[in-house]
LUMMAR-555895 format. One record per residue (C-alpha): x, y, z; residue number from 1; residue in three letters. Coordinates in Angstrom, 3 decimals. Example, Ala and Ser with C-alpha at 12.3 -4.5 7.8 and 13.67 -1.06 7.14 Angstrom:
R        px        py        pz  pos  code
R    12.300    -4.500     7.800    1   Ala
R    13.670    -1.060     7.140    2   Ser
END
This chain:
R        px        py        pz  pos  code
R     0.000     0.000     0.000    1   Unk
R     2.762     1.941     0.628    2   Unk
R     5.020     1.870    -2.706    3   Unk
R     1.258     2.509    -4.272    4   Unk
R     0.889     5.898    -2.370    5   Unk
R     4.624     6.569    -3.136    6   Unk
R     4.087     5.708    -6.643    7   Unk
R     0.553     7.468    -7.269    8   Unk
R     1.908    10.902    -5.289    9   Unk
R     5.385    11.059    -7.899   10   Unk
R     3.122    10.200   -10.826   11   Unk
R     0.864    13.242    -9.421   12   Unk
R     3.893    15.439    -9.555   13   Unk
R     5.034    14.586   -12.719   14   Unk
R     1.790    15.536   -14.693   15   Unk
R     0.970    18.575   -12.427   16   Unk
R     4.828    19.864   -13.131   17   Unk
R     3.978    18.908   -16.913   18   Unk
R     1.183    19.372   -18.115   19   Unk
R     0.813    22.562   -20.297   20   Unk
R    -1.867    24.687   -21.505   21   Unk
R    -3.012    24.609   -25.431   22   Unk
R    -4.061    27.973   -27.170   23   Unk
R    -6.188    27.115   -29.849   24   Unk
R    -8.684    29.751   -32.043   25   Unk
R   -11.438    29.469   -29.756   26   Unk
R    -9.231    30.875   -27.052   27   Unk
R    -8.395    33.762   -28.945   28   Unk
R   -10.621    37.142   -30.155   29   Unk
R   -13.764    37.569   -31.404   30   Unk
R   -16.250    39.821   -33.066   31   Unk
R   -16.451    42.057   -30.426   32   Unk
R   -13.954    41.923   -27.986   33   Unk
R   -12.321    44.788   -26.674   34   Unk
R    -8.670    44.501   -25.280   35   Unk
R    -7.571    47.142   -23.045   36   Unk
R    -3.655    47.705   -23.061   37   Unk
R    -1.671    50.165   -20.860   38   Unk
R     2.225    50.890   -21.452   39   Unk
R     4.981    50.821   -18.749   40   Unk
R     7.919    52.401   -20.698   41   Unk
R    10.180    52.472   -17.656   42   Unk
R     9.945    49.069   -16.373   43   Unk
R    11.587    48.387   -12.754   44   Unk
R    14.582    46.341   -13.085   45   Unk
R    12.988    43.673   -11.069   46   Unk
R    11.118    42.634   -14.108   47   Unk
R    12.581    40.511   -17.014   48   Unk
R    12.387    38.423   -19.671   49   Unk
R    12.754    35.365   -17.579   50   Unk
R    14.407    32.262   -18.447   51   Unk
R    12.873    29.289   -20.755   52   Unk
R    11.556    26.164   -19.795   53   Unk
R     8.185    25.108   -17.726   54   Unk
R     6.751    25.811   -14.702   55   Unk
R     8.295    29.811   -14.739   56   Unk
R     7.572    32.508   -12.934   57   Unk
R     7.097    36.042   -14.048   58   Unk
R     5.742    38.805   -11.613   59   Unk
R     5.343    41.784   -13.615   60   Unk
R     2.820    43.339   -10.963   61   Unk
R     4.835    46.131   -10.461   62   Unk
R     4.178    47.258   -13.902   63   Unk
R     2.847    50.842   -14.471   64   Unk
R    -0.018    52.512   -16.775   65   Unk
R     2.101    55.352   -18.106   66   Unk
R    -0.552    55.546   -21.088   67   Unk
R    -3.630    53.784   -22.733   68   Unk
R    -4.546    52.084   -25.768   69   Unk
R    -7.774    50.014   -27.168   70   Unk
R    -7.927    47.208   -29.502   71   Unk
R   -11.689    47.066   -30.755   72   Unk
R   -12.332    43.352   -32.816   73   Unk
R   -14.704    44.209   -35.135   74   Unk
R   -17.179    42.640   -38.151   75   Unk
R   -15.044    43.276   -41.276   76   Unk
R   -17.807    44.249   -43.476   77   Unk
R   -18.334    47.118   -41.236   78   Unk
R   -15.209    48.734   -42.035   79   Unk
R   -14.788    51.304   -45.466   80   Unk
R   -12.419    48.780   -47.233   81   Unk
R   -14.618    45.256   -46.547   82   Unk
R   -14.868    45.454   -50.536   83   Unk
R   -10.861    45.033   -51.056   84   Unk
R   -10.834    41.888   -49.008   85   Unk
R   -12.435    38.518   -49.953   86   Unk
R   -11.545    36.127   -47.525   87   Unk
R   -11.527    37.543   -43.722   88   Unk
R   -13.415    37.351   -40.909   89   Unk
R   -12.002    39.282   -38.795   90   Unk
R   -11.017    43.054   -38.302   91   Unk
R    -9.383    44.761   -35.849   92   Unk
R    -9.489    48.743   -35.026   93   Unk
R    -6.202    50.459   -33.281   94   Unk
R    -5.628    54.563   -33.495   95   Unk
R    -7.684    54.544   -37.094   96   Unk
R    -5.856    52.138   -38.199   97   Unk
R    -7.872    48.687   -39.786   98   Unk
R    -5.863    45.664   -39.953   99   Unk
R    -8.101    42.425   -41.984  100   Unk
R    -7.298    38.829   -40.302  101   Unk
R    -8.742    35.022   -41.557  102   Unk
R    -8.692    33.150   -38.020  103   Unk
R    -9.348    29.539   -38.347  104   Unk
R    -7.925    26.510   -36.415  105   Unk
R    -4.827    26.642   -37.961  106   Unk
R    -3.871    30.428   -37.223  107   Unk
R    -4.599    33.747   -37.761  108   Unk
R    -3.023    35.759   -41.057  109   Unk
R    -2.980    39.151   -41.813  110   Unk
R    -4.590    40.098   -45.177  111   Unk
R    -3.921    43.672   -45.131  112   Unk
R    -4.098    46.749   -43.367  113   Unk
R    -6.341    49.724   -44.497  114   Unk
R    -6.660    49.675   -48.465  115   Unk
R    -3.301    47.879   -48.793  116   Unk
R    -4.301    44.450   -49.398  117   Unk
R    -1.911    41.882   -49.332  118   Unk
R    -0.063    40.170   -52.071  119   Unk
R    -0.346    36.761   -49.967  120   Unk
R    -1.502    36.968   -46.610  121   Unk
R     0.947    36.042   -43.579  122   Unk
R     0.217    34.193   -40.339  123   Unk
R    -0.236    36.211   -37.388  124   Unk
R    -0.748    33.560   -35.036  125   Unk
R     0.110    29.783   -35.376  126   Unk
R    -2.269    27.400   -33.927  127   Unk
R    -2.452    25.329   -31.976  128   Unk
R     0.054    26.860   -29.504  129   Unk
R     1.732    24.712   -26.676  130   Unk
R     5.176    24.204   -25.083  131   Unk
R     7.615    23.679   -27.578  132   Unk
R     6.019    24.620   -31.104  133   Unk
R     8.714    25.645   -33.290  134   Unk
R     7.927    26.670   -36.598  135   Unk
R     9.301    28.982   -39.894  136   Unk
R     6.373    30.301   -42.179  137   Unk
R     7.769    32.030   -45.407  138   Unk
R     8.916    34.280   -47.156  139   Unk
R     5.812    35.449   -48.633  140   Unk
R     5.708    38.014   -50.546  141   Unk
R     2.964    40.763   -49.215  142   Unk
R     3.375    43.641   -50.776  143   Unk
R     4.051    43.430   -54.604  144   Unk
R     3.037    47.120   -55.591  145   Unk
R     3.442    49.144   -58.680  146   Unk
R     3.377    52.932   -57.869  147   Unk
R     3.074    55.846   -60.860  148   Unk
R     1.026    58.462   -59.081  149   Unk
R     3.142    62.022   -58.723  150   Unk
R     1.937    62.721   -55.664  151   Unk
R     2.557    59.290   -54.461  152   Unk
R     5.873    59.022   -55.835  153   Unk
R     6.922    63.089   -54.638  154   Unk
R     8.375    60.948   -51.419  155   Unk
R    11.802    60.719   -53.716  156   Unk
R    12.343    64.209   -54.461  157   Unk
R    14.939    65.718   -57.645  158   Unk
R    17.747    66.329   -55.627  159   Unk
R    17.820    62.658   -54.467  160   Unk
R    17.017    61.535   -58.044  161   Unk
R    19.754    63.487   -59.584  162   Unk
R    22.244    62.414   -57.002  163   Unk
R    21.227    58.426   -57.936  164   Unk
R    21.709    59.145   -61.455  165   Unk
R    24.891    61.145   -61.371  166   Unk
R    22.756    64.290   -62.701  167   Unk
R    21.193    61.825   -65.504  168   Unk
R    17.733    62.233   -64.572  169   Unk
R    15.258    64.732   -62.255  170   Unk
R    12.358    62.855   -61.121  171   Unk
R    10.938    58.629   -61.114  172   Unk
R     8.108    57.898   -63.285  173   Unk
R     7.486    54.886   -61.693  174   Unk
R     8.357    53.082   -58.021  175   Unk
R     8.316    48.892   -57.285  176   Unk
R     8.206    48.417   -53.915  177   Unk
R     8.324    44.436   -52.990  178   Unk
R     8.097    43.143   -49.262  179   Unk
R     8.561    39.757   -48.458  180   Unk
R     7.952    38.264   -44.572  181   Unk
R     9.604    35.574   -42.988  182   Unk
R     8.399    34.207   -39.246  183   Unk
R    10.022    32.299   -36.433  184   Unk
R     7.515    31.064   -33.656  185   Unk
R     8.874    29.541   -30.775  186   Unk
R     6.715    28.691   -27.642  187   Unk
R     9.957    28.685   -25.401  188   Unk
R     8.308    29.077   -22.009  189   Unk
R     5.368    28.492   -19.675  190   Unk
R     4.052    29.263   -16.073  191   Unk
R     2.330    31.748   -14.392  192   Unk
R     2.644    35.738   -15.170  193   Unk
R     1.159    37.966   -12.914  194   Unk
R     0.021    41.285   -14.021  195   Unk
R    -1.950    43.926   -12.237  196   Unk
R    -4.798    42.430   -13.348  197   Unk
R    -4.041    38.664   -11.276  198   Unk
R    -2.111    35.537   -11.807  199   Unk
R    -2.450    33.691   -14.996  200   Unk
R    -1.229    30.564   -16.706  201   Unk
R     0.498    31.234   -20.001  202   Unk
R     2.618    30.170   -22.686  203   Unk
R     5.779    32.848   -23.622  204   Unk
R     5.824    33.177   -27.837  205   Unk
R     8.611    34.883   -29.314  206   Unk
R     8.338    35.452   -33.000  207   Unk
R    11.037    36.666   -35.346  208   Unk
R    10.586    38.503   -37.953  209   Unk
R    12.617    39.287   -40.940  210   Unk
R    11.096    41.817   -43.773  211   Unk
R    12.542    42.508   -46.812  212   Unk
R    11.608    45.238   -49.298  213   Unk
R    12.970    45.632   -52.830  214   Unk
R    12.481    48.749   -54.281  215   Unk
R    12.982    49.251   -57.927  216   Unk
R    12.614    52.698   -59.106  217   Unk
R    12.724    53.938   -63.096  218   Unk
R    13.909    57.395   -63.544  219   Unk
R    13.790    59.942   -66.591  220   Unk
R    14.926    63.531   -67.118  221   Unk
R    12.007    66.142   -68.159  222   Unk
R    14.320    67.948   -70.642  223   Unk
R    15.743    64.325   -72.811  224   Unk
R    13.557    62.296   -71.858  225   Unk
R    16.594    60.032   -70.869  226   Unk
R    15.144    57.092   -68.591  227   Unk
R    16.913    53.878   -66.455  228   Unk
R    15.989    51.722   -64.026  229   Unk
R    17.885    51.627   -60.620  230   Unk
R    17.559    48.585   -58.644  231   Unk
R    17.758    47.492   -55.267  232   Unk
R    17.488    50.398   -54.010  233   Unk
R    18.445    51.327   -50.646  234   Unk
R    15.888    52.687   -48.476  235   Unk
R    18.655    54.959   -46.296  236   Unk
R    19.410    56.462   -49.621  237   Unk
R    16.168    58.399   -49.329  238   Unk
R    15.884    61.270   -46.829  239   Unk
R    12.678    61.159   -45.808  240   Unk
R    13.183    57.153   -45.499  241   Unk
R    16.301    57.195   -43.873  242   Unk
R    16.004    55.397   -40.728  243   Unk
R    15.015    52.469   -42.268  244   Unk
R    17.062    49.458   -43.582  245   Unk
R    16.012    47.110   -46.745  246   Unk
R    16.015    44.329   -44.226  247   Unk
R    14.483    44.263   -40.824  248   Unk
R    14.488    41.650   -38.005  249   Unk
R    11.620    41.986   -35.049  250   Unk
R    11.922    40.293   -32.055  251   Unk
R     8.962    40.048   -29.332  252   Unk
R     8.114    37.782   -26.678  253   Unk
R     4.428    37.616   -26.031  254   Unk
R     2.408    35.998   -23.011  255   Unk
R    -0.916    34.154   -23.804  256   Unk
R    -3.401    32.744   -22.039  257   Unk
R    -6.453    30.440   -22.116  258   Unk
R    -8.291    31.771   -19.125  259   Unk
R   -11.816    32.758   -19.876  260   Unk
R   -11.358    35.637   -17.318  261   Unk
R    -9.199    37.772   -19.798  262   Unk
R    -8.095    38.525   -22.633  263   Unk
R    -5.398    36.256   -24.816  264   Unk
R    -2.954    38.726   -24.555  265   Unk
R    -1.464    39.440   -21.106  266   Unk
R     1.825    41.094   -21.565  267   Unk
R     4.255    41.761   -24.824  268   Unk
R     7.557    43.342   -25.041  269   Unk
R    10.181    44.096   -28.067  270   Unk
R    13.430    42.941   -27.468  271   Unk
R    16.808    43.121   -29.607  272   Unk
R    18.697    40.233   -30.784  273   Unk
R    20.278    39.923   -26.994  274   Unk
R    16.975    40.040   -25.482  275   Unk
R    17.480    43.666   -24.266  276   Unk
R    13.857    45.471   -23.738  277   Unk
R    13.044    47.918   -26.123  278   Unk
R    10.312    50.401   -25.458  279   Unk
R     9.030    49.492   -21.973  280   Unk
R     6.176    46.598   -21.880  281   Unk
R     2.769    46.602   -22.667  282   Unk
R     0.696    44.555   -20.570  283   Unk
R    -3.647    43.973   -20.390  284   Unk
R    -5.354    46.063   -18.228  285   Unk
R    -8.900    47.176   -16.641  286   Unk
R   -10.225    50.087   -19.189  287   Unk
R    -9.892    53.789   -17.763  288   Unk
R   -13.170    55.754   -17.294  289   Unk
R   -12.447    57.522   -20.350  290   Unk
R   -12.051    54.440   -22.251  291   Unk
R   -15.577    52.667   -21.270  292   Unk
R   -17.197    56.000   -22.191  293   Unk
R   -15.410    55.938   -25.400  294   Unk
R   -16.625    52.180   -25.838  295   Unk
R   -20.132    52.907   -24.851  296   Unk
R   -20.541    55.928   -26.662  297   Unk
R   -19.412    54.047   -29.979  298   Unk
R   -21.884    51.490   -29.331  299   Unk
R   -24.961    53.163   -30.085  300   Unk
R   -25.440    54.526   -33.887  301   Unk
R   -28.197    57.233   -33.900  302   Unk
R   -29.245    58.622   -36.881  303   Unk
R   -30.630    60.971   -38.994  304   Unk
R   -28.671    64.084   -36.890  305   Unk
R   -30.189    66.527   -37.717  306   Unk
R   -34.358    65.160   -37.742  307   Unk
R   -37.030    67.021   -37.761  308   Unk
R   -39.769    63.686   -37.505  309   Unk
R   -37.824    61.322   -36.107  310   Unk
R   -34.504    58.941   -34.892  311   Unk
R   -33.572    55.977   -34.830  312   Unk
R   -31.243    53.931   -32.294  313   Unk
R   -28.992    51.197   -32.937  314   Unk
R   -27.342    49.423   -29.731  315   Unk
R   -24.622    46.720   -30.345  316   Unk
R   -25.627    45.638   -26.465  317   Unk
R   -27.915    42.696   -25.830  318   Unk
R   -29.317    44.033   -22.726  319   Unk
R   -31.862    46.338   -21.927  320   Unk
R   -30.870    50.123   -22.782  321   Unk
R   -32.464    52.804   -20.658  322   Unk
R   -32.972    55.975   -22.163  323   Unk
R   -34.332    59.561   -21.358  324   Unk
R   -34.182    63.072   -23.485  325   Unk
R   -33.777    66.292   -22.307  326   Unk
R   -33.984    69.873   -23.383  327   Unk
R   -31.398    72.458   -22.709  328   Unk
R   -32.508    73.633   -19.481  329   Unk
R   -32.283    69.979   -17.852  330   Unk
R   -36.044    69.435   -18.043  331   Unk
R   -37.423    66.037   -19.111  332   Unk
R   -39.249    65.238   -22.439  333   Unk
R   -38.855    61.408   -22.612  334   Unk
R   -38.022    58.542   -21.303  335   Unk
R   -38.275    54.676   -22.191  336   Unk
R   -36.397    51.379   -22.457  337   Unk
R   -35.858    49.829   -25.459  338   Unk
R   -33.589    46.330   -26.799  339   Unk
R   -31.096    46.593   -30.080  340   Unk
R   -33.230    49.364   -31.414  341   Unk
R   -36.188    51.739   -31.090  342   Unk
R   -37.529    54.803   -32.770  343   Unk
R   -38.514    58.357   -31.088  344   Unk
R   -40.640    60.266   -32.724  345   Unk
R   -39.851    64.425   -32.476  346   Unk
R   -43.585    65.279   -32.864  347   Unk
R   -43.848    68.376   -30.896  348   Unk
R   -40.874    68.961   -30.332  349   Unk
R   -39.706    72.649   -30.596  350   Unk
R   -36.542    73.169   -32.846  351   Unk
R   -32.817    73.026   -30.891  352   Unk
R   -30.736    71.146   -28.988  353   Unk
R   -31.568    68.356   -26.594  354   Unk
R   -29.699    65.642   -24.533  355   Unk
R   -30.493    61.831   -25.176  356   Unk
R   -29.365    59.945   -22.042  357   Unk
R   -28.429    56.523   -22.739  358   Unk
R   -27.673    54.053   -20.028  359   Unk
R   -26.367    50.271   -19.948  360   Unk
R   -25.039    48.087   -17.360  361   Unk
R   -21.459    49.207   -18.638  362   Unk
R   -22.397    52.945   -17.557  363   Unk
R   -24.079    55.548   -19.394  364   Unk
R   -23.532    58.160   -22.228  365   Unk
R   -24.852    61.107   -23.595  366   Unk
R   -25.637    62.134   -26.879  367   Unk
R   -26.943    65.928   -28.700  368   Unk
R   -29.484    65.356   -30.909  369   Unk
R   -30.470    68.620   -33.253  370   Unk
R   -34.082    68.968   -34.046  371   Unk
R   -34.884    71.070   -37.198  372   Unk
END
C-alpha cells in the first residue's frame, strides 16, 4: 500500500509539473472583444524576460499605466475597405488604423491593413500553440506594388534623383516596392505571469521577424527624356526614409493565455537580438473611465442628426438600454427602455438642442441630438 501511495503521489507530480496549456482559435478574439492595453515604458529592473523552460515565474505586478490604448475586434464588413478583401473574418481597429485577419484553427493571417491588401496573406498567429512549437512560415511576398502616381511618388524628391543618377535624370516615373515576410515562432516558455490584473497561466511566444523590401525605381529627365531603371534600391538612400534598412528583423516575446477571465494577450515586449527590452512593456489592463465612455458611446449609432420627424437607435448591447431626453434647461421630455433598437418620434418637439441619455449596465452616455 505503501510503494502505491509513493508511486501514485510522484506520478501526481510529474503531470501537475507537466502538463501545459493549449491555445487554440477558440481561445483567442472575437467579433467584439475589446482589449484594453496600458504601457509601462520604464519598467523596474525587477522585471525581465525570464528564463525558458516550464513551470516559470514572471511577476510583472509592479508594472505601471504610463498611457492607454484600445484594440476594438470588429465585423469586417463594417469597415470602409470590406470590398478590397475577400476572404476575412475578422477586423481589428487600433488609433484609425484597420488591420483584416482570416482566423481559423490553424492560425490567424494578416490580409492587409487599411486599403493595402496583401499580395499573400501572412500568419499572425500559429495554432495550436503549446510548449515547444517551433515553426518557420515564409517568405511570402505581401506587398508586390506598382506605384506611378506624382503625388505618391513626390516621397523621392529631384535632388535625391539626380544624385542616384549622377545628374542623368530629375524625377521617377514609376516606383516597385516588394516586401517579403519571414516568421520564427517559438513557444519557449510556460508558467504563471502575474500582471496587475491577477495571476495567470500562459505560454511565452517569441516570434522573429525578418522583412525585406525591394524597391525598384525607373527614372527619366524632363528635358531628354533620358530614362533607367535603378535597382535594389536602398531605403537609407532616401531622406525622408532614412532610418530604415532594406532588411528588418523583429523580435517580441508575447504571453498568452487560455483563461476565460481575460483577454489572450497578457503582456508583450520588443526585445533586440540579446533580449534587451526595447520600449518598456505593454501589458492587459482594466479600461480607464475615459475608455468605457469611449466604448459605450461608440456602441450606439443614432441617426438621422439633424431630424425634424424622427430617430432611430442602434445598440450593439444585448441588454436592456435605458434611455431619457432632455432639453437644454435639464427638463425632461422622454423617457423609455428599449432592446437593439427603437424609434422616437420628435412630434412636438420645438426646434434646438436636446440631450439623449443613454444608459447600460457598462455605464451611461450622452448624446446631442439637433431637431430642425
Amino acid at each position: 500500500m505503501k510503494i502505491k501511495f509513493i508511486i501514485f503521489f510522484y506520478v501526481f507530480i510529474y503531470v501537475d509539473l507537466f502538463a501545459q496549456i493549449t491555445i487554440s482559435d477558440a481561445d483567442l478574439v472575437d467579433v467584439g472583444d475589446v482589449i484594453y492595453q496600458s504601457y509601462d515604458l520604464t519598467p523596474p529592473p525587477s522585471i525581465s524576460i525570464g528564463g525558458t523552460g516550464i513551470n516559470q515565474i514572471w511577476d510583472f505586478s509592479e508594472l505601471q499605466a504610463m498611457s492607454n490604448d484600445t484594440l476594438f475586434f470588429i465585423d469586417p464588413s463594417s469597415t470602409p475597405h470590406s470590398g478590397l478583401y475577400l476572404n476575412v473574418n475578422l477586423s481589428m481597429k487600433k488609433n484609425g488604423s484597420i488591420s483584416y485577419f482570416n482566423k481559423n484553427n490553424s492560425g490567424i493571417y494578416l490580409h492587409g491593413i487599411g486599403d493595402t491588401v496583401f499580395n499573400s496573406p501572412i500568419i499572425f498567429y500559429p495554432l495550436p500553440l503549446t510548449y515547444n512549437l517551433n515553426i518557420t512560415d515564409g517568405p511570402t511576398l505581401a506587398i508586390d506594388t506598382v506605384l506611378t502616381n506624382p503625388t505618391l511618388l513626390s516621397f523621392i524628391d529631384s535632388a535625391t534623383v539626380s544624385n542616384l543618377t549622377n545628374g542623368l535624370a530629375d524625377k521617377v516615373d514609376t516606383a516597385v516596392i516588394l516586401t517579403s515576410y519571414t516568421s520564427e515562432f517559438i513557444v519557449d516558455a510556460s508558467g504563471l505571469l502575474t500582471i496587475p490584473l491577477g495571476t495567470f497561466e500562459v505560454l511565452r511566444l517569441k516570434s522573429i521577424k525578418y522583412i525585406i523590401t525591394d524597391l525598384n525605381i525607373y527614372c527619366s529627365n524632363s528635358i531628354n527624356q533620358y530614362g533607367s531603371w535603378i535597382y535594389n534600391l536602398p531605403l537609407s538612400s532616401i531622406p525622408i526614409l532614412s532610418g530604415f534598412s532594406n532588411n528588418q528583423v523583429e523580435y517580441k516575446f508575447e504571453w498568452i493565455t487560455d483563461s476565460p477571465m481575460v483577454d489572450f494577450l497578457l503582456a508583450e515586449v520588443v526585445v533586440d537580438s540579446l533580449d534587451n527590452i526595447i520600449g518598456g512593456f505593454s501589458f492587459q489592463n482594466m479600461p480607464t473611465q475615459s475608455q468605457t465612455q469611449d466604448l459605450i458611446s461608440k456602441s450606439f449609432k443614432i441617426y438621422p442628426i439633424p431630424s425634424s420627424y424622427n430617430i432611430t437607435i442602434e445598440s450593439e448591447d444585448k441588454n436592456r438600454i435605458d434611455f431619457c431626453l432632455r432639453d437644454l434647461n435639464g427638463k425632461l421630455i422622454l423617457e423609455d427602455h428599449f432592446y437593439y433598437t427603437t424609434t422616437l418620434s420628435l412630434d412636438g418637439l420645438l426646434k434646438g438642442n436636446y440631450f439623449l441619455e443613454l444608459k447600460t449596465k457598462k455605464g451611461n452616455c450622452i448624446k446631442k441630438v439637433l431637431v430642425k
